[in-house]
Biotite code that builds the C-alpha atoms (Angstrom):
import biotite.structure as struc

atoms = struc.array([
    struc.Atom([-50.171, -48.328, 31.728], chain_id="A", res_id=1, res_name="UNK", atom_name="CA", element="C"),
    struc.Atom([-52.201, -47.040, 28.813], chain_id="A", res_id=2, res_name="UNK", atom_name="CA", element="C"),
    struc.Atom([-51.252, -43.600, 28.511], chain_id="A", res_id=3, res_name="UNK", atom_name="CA", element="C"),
    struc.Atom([-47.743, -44.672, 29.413], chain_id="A", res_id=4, res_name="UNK", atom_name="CA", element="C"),
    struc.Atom([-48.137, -46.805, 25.870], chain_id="A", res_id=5, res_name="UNK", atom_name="CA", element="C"),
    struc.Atom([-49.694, -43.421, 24.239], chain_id="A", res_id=6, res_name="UNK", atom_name="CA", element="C"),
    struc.Atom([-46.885, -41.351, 25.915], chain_id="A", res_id=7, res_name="UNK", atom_name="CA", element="C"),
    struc.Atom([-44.332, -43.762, 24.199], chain_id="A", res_id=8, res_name="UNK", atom_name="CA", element="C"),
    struc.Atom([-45.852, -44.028, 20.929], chain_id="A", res_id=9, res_name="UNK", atom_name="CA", element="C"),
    struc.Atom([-46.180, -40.284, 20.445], chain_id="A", res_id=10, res_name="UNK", atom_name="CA", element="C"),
    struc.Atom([-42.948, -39.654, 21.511], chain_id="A", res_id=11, res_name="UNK", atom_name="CA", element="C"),
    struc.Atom([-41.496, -42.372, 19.228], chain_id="A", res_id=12, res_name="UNK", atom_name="CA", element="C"),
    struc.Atom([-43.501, -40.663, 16.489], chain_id="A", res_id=13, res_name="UNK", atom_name="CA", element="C"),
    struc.Atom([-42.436, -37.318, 17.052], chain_id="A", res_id=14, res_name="UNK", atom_name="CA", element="C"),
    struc.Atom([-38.346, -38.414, 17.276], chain_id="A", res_id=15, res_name="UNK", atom_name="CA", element="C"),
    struc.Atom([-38.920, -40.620, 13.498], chain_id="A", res_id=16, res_name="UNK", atom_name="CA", element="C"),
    struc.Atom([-40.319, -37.432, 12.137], chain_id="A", res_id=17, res_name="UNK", atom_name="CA", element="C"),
    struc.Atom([-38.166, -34.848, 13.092], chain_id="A", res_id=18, res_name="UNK", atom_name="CA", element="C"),
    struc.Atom([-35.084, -36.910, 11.319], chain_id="A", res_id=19, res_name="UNK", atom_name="CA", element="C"),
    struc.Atom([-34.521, -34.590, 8.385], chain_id="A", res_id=20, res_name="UNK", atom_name="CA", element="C"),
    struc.Atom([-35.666, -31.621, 10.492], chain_id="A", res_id=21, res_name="UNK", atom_name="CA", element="C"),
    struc.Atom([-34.635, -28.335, 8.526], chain_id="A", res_id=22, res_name="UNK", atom_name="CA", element="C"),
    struc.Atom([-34.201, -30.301, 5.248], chain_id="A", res_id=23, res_name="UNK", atom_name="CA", element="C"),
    struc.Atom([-37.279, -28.607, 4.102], chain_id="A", res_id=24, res_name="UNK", atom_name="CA", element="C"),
    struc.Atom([-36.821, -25.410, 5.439], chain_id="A", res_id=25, res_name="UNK", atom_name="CA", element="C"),
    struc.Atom([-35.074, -23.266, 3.081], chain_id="A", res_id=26, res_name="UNK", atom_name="CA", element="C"),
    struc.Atom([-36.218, -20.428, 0.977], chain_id="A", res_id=27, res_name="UNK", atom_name="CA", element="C"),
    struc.Atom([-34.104, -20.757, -2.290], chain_id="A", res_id=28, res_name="UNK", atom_name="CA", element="C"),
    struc.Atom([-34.620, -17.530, -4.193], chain_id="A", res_id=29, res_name="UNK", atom_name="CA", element="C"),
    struc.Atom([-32.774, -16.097, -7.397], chain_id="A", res_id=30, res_name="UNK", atom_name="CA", element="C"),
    struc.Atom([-30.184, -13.416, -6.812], chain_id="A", res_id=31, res_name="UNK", atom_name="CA", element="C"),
    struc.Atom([-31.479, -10.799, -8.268], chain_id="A", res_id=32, res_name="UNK", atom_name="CA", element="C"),
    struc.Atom([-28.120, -8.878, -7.907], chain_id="A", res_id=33, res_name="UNK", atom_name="CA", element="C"),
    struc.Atom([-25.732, -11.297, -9.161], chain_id="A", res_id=34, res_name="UNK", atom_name="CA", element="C"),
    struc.Atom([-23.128, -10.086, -11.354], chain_id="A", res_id=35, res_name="UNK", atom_name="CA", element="C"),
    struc.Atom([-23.573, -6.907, -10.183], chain_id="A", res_id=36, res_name="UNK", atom_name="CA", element="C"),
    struc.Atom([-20.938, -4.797, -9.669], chain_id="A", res_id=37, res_name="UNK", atom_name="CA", element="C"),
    struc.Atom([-22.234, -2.174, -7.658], chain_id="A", res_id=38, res_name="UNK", atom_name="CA", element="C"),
    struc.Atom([-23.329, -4.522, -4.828], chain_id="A", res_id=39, res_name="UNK", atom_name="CA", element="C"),
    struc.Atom([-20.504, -7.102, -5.292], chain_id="A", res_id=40, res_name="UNK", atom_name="CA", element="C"),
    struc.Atom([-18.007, -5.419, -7.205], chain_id="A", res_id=41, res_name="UNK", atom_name="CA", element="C"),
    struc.Atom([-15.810, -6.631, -9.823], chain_id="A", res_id=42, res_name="UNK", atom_name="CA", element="C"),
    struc.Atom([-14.020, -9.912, -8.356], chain_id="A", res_id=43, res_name="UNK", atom_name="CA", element="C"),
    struc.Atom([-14.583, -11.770, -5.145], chain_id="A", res_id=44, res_name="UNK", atom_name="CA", element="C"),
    struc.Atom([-11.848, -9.987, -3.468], chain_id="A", res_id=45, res_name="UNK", atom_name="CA", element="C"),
    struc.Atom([-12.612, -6.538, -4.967], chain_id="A", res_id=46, res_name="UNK", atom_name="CA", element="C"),
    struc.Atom([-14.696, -4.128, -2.924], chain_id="A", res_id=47, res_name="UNK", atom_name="CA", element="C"),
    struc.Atom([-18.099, -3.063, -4.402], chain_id="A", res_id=48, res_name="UNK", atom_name="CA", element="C"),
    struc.Atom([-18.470, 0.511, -5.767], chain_id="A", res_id=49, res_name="UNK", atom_name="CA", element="C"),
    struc.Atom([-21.294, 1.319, -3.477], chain_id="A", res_id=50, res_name="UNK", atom_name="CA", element="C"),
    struc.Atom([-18.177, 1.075, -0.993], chain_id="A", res_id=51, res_name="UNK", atom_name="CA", element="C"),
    struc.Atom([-17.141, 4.615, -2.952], chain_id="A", res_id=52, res_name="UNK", atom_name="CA", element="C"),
    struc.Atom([-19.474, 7.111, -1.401], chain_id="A", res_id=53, res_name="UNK", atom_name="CA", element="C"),
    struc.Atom([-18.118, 8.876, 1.642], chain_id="A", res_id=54, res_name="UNK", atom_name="CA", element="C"),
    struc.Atom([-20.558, 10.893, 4.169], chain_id="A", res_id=55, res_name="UNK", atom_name="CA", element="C"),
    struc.Atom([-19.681, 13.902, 5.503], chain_id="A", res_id=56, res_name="UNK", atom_name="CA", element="C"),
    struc.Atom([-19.339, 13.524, 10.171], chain_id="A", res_id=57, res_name="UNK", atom_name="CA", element="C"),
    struc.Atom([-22.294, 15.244, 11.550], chain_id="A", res_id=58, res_name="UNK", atom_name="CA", element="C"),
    struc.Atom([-21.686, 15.244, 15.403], chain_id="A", res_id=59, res_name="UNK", atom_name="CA", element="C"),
    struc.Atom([-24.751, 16.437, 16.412], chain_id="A", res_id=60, res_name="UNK", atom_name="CA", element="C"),
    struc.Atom([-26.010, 13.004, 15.167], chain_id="A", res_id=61, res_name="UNK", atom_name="CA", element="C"),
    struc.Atom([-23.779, 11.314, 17.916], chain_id="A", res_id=62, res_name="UNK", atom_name="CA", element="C"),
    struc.Atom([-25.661, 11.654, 21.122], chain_id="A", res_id=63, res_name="UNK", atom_name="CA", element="C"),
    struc.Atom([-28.938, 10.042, 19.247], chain_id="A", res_id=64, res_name="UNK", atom_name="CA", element="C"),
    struc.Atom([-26.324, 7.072, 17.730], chain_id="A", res_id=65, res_name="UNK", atom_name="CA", element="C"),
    struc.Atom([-25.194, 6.598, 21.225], chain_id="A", res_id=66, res_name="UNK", atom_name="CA", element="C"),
    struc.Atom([-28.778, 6.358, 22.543], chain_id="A", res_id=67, res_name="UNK", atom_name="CA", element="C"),
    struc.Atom([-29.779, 3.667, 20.686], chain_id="A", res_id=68, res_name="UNK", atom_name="CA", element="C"),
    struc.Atom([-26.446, 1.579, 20.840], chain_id="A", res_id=69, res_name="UNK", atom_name="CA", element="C"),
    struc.Atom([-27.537, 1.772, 24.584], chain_id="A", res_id=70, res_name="UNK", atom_name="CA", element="C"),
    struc.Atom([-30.329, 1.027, 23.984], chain_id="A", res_id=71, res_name="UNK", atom_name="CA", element="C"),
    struc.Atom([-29.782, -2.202, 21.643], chain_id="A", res_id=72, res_name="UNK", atom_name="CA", element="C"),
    struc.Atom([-26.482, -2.898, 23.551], chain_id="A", res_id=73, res_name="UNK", atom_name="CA", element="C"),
    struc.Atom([-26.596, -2.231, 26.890], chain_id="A", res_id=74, res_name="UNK", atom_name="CA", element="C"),
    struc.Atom([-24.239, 0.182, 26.952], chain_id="A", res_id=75, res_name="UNK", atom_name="CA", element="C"),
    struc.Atom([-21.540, -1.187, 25.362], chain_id="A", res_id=76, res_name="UNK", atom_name="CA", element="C"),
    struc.Atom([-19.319, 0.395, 22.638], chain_id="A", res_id=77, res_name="UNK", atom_name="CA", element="C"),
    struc.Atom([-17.392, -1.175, 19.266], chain_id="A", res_id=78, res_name="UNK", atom_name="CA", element="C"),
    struc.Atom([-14.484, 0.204, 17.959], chain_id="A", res_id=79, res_name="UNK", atom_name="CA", element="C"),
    struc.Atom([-16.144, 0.803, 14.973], chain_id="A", res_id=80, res_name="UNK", atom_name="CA", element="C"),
    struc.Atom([-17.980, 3.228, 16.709], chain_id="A", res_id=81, res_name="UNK", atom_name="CA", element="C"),
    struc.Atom([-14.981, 4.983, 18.053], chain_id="A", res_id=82, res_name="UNK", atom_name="CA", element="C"),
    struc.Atom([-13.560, 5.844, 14.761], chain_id="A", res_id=83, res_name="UNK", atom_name="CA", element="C"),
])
């Protein structure tokens, strides 16, 4: 019956004090790129400028990039991939 009463009570204690669990649990940190426009571009619904630079295809690259989408994935392809 004792450690029935223990059981209980530590139980009890453990539900009261995980009430405002993840209330604490935040890492607010400055922005250090706000207003930038680079990263977030001129408005909200503007596209940033980093957007801008193009890359040339290199298709020898695609058997590796395939590799490790297998490997991450599973197997399985996007249709961003396919573009």
């Amino acid at each position: 019956m004792k450690v029935y009463k223990a059981f209980a009570f530590v139980a009890g204690m453990a539900l009261l004090s995980s009430c405002d669990y993840q209330k604490y649990n935040k890492k607010v940190s400055k922005d250090l790129n706000a207003g930038n426009e680079y990263v977030y571009g001129v408005s909200p619904d503007s596209l940033p400028r980093q957007m801008a630079n193009k890359y040339d295809a290199q298709p020898e690259l695609d058997s590796r990039v395939n590799a490790i989408r297998e490997k991450l994935y599973g197997g399985a392809t996007s249709a961003v991939a396919k573009q």
